[in-house]
Backbone as JSON Lines, residues from 0, in Angstrom:
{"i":0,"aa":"X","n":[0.83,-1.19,0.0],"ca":[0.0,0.0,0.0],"c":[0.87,1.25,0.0]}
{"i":1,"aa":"X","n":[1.85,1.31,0.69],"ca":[3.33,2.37,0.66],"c":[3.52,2.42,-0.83]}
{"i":2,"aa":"X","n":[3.95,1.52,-1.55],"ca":[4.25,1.88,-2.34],"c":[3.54,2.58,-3.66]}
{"i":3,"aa":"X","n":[2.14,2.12,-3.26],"ca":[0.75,2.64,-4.28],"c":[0.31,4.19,-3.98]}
{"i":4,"aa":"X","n":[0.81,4.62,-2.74],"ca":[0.18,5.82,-2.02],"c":[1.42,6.83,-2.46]}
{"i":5,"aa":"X","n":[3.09,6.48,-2.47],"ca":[3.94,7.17,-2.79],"c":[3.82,7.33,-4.31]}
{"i":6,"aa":"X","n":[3.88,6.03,-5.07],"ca":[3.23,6.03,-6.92],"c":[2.65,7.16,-7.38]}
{"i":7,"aa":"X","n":[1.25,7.26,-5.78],"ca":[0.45,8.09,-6.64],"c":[0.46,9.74,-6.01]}
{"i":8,"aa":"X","n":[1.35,9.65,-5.22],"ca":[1.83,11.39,-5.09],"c":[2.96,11.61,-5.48]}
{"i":9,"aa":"X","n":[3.25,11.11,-6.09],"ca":[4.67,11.38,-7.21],"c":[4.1,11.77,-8.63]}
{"i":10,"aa":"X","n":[2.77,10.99,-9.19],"ca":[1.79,11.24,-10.24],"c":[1.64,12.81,-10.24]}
{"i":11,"aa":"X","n":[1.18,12.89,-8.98],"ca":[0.04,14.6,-8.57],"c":[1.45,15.32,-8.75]}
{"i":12,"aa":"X","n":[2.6,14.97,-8.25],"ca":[3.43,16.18,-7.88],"c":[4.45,16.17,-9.65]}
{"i":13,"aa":"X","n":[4.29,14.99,-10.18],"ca":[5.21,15.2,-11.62],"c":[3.94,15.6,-12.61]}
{"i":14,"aa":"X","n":[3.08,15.43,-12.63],"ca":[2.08,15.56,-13.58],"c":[1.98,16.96,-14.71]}
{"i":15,"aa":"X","n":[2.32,17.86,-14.31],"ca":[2.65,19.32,-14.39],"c":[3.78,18.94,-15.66]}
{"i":16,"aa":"X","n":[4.59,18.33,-15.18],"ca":[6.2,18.28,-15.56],"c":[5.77,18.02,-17.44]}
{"i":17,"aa":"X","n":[4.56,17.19,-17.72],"ca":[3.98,16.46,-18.55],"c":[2.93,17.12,-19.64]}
{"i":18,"aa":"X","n":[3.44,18.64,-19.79],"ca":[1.77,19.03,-20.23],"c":[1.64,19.68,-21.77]}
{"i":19,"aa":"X","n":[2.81,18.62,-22.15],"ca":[2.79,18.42,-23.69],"c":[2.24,16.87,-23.91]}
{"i":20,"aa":"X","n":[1.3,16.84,-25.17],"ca":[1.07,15.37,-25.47],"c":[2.59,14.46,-25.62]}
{"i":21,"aa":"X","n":[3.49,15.21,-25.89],"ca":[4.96,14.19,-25.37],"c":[5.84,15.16,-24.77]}
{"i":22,"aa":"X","n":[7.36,14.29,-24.59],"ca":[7.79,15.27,-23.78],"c":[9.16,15.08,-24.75]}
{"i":23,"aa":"X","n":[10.1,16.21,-24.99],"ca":[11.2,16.0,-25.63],"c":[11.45,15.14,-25.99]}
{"i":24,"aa":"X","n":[12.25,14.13,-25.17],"ca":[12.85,12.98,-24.61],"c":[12.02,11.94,-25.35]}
{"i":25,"aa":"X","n":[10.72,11.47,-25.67],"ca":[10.23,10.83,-26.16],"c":[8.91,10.33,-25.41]}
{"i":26,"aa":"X","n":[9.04,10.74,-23.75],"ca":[8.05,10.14,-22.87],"c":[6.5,10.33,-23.29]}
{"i":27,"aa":"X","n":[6.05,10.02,-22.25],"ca":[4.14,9.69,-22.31],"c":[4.05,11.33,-21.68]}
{"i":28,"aa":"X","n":[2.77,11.44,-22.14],"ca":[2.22,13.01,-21.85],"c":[1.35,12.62,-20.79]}
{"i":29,"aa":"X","n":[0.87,13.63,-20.29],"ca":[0.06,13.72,-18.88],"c":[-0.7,12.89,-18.83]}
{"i":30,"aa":"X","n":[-2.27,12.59,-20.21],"ca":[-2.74,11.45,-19.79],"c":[-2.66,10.38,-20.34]}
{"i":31,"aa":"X","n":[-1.28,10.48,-20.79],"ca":[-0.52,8.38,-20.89],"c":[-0.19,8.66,-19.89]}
{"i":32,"aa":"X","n":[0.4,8.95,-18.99],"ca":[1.01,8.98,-17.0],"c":[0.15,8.63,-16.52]}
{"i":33,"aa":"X","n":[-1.07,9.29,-16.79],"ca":[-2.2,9.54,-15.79],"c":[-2.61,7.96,-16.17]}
{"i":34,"aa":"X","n":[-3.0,7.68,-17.76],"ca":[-3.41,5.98,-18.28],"c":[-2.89,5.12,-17.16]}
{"i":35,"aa":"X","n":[-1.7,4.9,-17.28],"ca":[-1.12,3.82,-16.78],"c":[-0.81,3.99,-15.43]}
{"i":36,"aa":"X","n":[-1.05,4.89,-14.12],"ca":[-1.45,5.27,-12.9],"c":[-2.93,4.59,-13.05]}
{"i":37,"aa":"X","n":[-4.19,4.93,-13.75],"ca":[-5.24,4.32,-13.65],"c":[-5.52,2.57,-13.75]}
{"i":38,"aa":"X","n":[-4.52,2.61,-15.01],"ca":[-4.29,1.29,-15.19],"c":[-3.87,0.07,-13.68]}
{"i":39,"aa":"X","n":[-2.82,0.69,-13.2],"ca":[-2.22,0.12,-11.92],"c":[-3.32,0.44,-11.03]}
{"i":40,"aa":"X","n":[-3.83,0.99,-10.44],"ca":[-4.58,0.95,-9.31],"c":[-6.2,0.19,-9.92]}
{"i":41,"aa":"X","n":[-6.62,0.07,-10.97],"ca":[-7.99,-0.42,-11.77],"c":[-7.56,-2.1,-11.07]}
{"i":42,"aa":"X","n":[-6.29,-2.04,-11.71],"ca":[-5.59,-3.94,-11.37],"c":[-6.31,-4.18,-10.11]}
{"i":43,"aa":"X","n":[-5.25,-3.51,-9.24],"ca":[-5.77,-3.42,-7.67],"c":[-6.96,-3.64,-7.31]}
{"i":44,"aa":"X","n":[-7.66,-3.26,-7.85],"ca":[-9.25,-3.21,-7.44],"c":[-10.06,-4.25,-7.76]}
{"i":45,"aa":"X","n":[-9.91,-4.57,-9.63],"ca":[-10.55,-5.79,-10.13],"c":[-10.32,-7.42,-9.41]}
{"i":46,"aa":"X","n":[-8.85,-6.96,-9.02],"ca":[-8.07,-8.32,-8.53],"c":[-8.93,-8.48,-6.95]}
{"i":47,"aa":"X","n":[-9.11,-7.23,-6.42],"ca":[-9.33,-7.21,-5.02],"c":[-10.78,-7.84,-4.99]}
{"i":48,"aa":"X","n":[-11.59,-7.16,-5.79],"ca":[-13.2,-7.49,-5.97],"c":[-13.61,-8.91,-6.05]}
{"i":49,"aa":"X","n":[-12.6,-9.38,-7.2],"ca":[-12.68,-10.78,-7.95],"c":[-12.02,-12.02,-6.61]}
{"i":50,"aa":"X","n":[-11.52,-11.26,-5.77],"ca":[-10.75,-12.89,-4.52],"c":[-11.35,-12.55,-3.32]}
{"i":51,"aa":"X","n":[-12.44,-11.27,-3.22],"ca":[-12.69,-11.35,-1.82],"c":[-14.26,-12.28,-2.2]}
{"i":52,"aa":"X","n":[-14.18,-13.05,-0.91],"ca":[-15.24,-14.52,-1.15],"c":[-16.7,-13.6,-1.13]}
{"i":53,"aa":"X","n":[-17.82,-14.53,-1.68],"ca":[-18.92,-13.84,-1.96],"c":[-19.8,-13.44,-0.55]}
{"i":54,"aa":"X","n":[-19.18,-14.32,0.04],"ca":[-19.95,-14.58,1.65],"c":[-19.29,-13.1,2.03]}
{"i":55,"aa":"X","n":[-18.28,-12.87,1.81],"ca":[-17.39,-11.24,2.48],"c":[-18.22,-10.14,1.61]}
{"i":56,"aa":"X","n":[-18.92,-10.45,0.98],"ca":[-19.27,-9.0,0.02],"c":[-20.41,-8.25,1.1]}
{"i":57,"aa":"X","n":[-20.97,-8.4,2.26],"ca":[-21.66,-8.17,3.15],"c":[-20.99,-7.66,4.31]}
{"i":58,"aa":"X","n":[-19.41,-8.07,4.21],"ca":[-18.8,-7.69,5.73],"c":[-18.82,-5.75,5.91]}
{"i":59,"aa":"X","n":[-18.93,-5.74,7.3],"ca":[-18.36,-4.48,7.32],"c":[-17.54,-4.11,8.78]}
{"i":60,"aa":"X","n":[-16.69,-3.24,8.79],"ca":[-15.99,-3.42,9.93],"c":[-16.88,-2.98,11.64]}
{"i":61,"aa":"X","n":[-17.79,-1.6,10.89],"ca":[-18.63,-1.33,11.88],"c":[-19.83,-0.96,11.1]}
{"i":62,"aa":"X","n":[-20.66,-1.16,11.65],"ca":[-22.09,-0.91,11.17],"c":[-22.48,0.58,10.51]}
{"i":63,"aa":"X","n":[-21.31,1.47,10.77],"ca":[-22.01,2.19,10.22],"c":[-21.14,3.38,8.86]}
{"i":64,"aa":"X","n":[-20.36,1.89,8.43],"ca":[-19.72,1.83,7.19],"c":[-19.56,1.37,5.83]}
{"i":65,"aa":"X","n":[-19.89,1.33,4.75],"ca":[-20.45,0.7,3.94],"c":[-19.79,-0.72,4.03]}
{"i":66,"aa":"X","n":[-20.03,-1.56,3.48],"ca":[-19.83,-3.0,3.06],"c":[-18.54,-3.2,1.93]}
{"i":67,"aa":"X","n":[-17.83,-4.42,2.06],"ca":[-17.28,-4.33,0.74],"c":[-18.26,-4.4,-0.37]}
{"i":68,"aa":"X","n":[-18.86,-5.16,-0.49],"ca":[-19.35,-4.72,-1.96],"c":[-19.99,-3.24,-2.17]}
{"i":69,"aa":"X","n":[-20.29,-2.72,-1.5],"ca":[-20.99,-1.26,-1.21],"c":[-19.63,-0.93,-1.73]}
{"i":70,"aa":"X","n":[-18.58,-0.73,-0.97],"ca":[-17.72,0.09,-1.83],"c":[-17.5,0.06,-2.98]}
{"i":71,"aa":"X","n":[-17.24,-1.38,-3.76],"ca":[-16.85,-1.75,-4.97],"c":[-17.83,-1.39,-6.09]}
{"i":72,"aa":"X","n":[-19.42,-1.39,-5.35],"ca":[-20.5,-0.75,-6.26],"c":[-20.04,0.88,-6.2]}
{"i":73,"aa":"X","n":[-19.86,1.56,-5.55],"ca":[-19.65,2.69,-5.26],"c":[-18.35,2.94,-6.49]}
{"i":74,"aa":"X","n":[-17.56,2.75,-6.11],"ca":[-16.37,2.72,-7.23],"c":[-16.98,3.21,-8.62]}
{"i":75,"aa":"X","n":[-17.6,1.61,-9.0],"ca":[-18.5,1.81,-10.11],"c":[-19.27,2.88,-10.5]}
{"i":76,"aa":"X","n":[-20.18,3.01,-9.7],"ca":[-20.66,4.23,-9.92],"c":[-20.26,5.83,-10.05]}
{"i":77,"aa":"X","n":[-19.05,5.9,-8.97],"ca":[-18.09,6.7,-9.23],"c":[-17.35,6.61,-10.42]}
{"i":78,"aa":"X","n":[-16.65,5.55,-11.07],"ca":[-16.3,6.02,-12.12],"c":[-17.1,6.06,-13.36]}
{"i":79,"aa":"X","n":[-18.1,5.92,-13.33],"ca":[-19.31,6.22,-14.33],"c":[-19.36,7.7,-14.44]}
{"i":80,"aa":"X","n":[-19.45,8.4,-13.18],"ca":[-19.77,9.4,-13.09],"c":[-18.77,10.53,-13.8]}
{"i":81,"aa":"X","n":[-17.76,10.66,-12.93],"ca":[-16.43,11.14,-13.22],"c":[-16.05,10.68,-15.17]}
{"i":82,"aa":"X","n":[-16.12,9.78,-15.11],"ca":[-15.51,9.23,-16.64],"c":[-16.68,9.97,-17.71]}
{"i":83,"aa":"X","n":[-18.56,10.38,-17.21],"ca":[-19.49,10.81,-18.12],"c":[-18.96,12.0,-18.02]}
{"i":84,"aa":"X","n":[-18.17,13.09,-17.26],"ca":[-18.34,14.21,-17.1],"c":[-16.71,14.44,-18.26]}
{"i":85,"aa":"X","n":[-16.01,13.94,-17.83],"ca":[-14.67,13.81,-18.91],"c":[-15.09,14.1,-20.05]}
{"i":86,"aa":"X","n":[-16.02,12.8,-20.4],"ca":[-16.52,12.66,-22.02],"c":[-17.29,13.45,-22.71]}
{"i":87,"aa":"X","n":[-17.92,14.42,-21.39],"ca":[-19.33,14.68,-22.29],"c":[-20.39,14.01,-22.63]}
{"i":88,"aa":"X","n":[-20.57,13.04,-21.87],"ca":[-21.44,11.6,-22.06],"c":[-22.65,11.76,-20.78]}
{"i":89,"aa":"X","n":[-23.95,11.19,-21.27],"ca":[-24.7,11.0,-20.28],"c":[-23.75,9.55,-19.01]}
{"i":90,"aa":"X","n":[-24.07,9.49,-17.76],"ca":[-23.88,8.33,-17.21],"c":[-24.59,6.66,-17.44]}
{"i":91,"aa":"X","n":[-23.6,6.03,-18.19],"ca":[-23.94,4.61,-18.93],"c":[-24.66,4.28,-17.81]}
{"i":92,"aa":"X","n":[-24.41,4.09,-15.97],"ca":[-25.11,2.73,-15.04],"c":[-25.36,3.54,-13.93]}
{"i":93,"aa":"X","n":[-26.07,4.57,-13.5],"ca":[-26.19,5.16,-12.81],"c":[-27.0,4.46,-11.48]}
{"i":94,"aa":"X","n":[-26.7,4.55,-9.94],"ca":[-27.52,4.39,-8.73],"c":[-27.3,2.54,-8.89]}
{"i":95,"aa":"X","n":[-25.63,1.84,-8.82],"ca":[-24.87,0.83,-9.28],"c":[-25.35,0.24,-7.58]}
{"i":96,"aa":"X","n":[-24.62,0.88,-6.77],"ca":[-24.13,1.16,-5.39],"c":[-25.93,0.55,-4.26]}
{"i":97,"aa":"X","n":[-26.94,1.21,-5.27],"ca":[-28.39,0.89,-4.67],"c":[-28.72,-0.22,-5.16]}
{"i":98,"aa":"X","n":[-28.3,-0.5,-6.31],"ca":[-28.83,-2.14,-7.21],"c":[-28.17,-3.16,-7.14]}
{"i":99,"aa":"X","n":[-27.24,-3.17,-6.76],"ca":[-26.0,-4.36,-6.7],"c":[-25.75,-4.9,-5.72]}
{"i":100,"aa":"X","n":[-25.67,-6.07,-5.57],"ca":[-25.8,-6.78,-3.95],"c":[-24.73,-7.8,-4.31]}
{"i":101,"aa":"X","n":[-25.48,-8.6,-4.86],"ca":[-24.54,-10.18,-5.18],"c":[-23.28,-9.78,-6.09]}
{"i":102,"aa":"X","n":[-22.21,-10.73,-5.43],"ca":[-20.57,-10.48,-6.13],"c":[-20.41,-10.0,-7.34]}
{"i":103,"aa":"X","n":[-21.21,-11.04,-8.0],"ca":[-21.17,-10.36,-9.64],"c":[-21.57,-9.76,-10.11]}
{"i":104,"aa":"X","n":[-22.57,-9.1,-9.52],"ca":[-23.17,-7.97,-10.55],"c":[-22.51,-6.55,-9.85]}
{"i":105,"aa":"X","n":[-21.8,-5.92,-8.58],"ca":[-20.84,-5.17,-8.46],"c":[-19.38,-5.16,-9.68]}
{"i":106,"aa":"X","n":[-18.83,-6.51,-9.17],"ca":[-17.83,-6.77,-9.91],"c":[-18.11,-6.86,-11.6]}
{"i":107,"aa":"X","n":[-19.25,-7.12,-12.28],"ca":[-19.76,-7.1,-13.35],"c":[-19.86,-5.38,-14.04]}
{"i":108,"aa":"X","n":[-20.22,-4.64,-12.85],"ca":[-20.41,-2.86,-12.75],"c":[-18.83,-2.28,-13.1]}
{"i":109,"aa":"X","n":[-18.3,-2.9,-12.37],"ca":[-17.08,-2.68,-12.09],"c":[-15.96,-2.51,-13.15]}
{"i":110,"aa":"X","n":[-16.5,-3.63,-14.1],"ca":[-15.53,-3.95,-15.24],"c":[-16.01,-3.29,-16.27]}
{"i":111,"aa":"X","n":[-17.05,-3.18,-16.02],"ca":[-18.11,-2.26,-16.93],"c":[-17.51,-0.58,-16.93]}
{"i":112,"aa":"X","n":[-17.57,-0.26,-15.69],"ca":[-16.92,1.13,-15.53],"c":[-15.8,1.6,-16.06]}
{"i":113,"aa":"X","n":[-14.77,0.43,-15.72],"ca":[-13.49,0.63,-16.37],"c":[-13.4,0.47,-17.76]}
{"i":114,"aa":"X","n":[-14.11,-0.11,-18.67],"ca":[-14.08,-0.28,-19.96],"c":[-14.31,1.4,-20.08]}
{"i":115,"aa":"X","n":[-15.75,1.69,-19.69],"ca":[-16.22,3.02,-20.19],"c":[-15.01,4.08,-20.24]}
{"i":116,"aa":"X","n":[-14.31,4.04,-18.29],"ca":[-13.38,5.17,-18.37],"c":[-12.21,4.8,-19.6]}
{"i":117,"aa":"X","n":[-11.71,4.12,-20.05],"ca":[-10.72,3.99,-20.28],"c":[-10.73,4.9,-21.37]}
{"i":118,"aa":"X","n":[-11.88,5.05,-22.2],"ca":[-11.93,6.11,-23.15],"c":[-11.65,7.77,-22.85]}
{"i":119,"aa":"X","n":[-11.62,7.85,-21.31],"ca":[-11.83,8.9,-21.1],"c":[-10.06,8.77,-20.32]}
{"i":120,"aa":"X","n":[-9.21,8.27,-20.92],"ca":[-8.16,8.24,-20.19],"c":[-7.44,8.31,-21.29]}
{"i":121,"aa":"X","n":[-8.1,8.35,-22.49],"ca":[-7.51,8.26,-23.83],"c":[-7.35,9.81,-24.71]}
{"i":122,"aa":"X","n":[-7.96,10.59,-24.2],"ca":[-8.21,11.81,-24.91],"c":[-6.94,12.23,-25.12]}
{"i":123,"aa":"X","n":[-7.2,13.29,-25.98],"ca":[-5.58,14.19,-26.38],"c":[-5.19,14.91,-24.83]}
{"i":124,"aa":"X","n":[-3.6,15.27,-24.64],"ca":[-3.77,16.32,-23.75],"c":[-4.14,17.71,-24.16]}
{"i":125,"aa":"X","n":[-4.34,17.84,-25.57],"ca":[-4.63,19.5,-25.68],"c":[-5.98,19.18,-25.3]}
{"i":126,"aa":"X","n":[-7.1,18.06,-25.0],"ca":[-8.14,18.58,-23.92],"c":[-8.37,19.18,-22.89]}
{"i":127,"aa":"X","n":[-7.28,18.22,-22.18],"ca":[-7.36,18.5,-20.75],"c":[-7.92,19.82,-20.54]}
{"i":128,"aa":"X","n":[-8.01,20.71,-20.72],"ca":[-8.41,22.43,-20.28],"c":[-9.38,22.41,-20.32]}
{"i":129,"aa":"X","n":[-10.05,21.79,-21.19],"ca":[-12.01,21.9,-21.65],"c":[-12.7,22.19,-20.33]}
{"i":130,"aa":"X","n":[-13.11,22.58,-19.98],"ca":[-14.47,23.02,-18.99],"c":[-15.5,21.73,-18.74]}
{"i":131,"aa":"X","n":[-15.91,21.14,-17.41],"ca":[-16.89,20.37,-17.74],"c":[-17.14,20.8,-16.22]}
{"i":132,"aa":"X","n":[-18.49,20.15,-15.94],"ca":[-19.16,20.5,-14.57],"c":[-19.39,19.06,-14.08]}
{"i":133,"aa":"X","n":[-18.65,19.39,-12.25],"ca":[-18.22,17.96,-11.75],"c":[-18.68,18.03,-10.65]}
{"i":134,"aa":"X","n":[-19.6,17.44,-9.53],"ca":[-20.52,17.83,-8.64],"c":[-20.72,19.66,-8.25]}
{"i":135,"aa":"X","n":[-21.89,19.85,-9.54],"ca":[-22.31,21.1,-9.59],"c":[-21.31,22.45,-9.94]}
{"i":136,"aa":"X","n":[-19.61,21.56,-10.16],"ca":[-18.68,23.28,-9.88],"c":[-18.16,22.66,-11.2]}
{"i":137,"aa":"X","n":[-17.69,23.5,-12.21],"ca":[-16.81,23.68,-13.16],"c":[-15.7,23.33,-12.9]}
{"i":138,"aa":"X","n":[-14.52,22.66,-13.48],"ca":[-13.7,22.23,-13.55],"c":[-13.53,22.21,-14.86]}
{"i":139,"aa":"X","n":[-11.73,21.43,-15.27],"ca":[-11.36,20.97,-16.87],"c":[-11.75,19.38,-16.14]}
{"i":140,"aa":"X","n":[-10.92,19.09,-17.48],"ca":[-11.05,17.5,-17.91],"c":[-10.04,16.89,-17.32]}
{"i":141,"aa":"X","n":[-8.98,17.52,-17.11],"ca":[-7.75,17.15,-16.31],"c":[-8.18,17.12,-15.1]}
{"i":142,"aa":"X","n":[-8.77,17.84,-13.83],"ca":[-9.35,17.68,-12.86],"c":[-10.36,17.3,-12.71]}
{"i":143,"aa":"X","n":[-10.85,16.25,-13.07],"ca":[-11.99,15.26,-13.09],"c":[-10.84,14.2,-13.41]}
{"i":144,"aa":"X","n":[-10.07,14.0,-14.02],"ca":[-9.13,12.61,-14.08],"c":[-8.26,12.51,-12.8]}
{"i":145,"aa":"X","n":[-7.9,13.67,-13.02],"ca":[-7.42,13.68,-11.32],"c":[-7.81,13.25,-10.17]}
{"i":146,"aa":"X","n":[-9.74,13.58,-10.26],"ca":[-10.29,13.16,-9.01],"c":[-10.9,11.66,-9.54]}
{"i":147,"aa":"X","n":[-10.49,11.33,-10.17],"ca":[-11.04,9.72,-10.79],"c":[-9.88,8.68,-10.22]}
{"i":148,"aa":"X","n":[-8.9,9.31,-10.59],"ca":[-7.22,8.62,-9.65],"c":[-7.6,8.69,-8.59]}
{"i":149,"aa":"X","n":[-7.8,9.73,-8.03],"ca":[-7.76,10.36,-6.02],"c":[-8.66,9.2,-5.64]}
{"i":150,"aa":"X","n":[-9.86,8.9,-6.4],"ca":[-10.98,8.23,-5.7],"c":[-10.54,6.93,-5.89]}
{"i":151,"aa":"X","n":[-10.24,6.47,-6.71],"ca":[-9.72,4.77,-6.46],"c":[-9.06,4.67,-5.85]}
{"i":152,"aa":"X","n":[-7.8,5.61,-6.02],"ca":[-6.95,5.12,-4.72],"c":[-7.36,5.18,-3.22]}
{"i":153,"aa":"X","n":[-8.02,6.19,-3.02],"ca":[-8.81,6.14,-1.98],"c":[-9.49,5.22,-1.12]}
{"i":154,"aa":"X","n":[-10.11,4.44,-2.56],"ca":[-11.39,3.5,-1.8],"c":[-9.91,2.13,-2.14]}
{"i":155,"aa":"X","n":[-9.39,1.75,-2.74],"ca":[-8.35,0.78,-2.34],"c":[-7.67,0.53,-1.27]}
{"i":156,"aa":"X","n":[-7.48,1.53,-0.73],"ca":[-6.98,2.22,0.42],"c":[-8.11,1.74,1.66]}
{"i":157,"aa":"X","n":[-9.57,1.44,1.77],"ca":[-10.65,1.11,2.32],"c":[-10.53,-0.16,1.65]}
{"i":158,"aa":"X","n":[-10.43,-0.7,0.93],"ca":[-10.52,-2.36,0.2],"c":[-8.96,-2.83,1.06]}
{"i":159,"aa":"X","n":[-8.34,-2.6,0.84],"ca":[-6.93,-3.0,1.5],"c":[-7.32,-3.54,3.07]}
{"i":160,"aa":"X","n":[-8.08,-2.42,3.98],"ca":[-7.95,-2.49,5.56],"c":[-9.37,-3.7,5.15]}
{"i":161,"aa":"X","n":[-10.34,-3.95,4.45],"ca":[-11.28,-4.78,4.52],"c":[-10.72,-6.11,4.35]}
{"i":162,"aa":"X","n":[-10.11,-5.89,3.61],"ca":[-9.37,-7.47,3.21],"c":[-8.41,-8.16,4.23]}
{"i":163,"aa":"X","n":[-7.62,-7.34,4.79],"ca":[-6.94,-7.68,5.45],"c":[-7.5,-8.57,7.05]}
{"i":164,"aa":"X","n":[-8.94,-7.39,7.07],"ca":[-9.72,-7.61,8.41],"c":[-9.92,-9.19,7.9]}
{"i":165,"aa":"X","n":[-10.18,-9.53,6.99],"ca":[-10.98,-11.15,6.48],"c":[-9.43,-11.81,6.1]}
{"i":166,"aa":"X","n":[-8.67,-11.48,6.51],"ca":[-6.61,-12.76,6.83],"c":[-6.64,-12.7,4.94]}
{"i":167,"aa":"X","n":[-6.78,-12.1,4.06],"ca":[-6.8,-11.62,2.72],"c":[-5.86,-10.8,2.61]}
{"i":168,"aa":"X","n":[-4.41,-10.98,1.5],"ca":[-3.3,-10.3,1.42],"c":[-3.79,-9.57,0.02]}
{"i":169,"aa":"X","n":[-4.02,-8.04,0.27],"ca":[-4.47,-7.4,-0.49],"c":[-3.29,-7.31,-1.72]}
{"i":170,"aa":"X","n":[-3.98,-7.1,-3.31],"ca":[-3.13,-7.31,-4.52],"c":[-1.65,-6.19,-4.48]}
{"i":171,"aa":"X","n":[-2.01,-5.08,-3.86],"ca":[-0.8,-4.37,-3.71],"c":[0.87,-5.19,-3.12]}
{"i":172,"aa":"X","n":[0.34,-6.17,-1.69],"ca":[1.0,-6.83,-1.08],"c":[1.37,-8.65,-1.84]}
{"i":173,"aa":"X","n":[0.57,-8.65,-2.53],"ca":[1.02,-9.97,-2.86],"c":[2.23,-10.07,-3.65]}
{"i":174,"aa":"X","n":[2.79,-10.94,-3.56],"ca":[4.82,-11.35,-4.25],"c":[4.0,-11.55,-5.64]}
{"i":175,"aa":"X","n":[4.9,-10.73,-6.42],"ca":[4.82,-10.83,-8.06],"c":[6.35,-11.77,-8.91]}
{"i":176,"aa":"X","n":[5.6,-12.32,-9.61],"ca":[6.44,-13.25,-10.39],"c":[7.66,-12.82,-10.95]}
């Protein structure tokens, strides 16, 4: 989780550095950085959703915190949201978080979401500036991707301490090949 939380304030604090669609040198522009930051933490999440048991999609640590699957619907719906406002798009699965109970149809939301954003992780950077309206306040397109990063990592960050509560070595922590 250290290393996902430093990843991604190194993102926020180089991101700037990036605000040509390339960079001299040959690198990725702000949102290829930003892509493959989404990309890595999306892993995290799908992997997390997909191994916590179906019987756990009900746990919660205290009653008066959402559930894992509540979060993972939430996600969903969050990035529906965030990813329609990027695009200019109505929201594809709206009120995910109220309809979704059983494993798969969160985790089904889920994969669903990320397909949608990914388009919206694809745009040129001479977008980024565009104007769009993101709970009621104006913003660009770059700060709505921004808060699309902030929020996964966020709720991973809440998937991590859930998993762990259920003896579950969250995907950040598991030994890679």
């Amino acid at each position: 989780m250290r290393r996902a939380s430093l990843l991604f304030a190194l993102l926020l604090v180089a991101a700037p550095a990036f605000a040509q669609e390339s960079s001299p040198g040959g690198g990725a522009g702000t949102v290829k950085t930003m892509q493959m930051n989404f990309n890595y933490v999306k892993g995290f999440l799908l992997k997390s959703a997909e191994e916590m048991p179906e019987a756990d999609y009900a746990f919660k640590p205290t009653p008066t915190v959402r559930s894992f699957g509540q979060i993972v619907a939430h996600v969903a719906d969050a990035n529906n949201g965030l990813c329609a406002a990027v695009l200019g798009e109505a929201n594809p699965s709206p009120g995910v978080e109220k309809s979704k109970t059983a494993k798969a149809d969160p985790v089904a939301a889920l994969k669903a979401s990320y397909d949608f954003c990914n388009r919206a992780f694809s745009i040129p950077d001479a977008d980024t500036g565009a104007k769009v309206k993101l709970f009621g306040q104006e913003t660009t397109r770059l700060g709505a991707l921004l808060a699309e990063l902030g929020h996964n990592w966020e709720h991973y960050g809440n998937i991590v301490t859930y998993l762990r509560l259920k003896g579950q070595v969250p995907p950040s922590s598991q030994s890679r090949p």
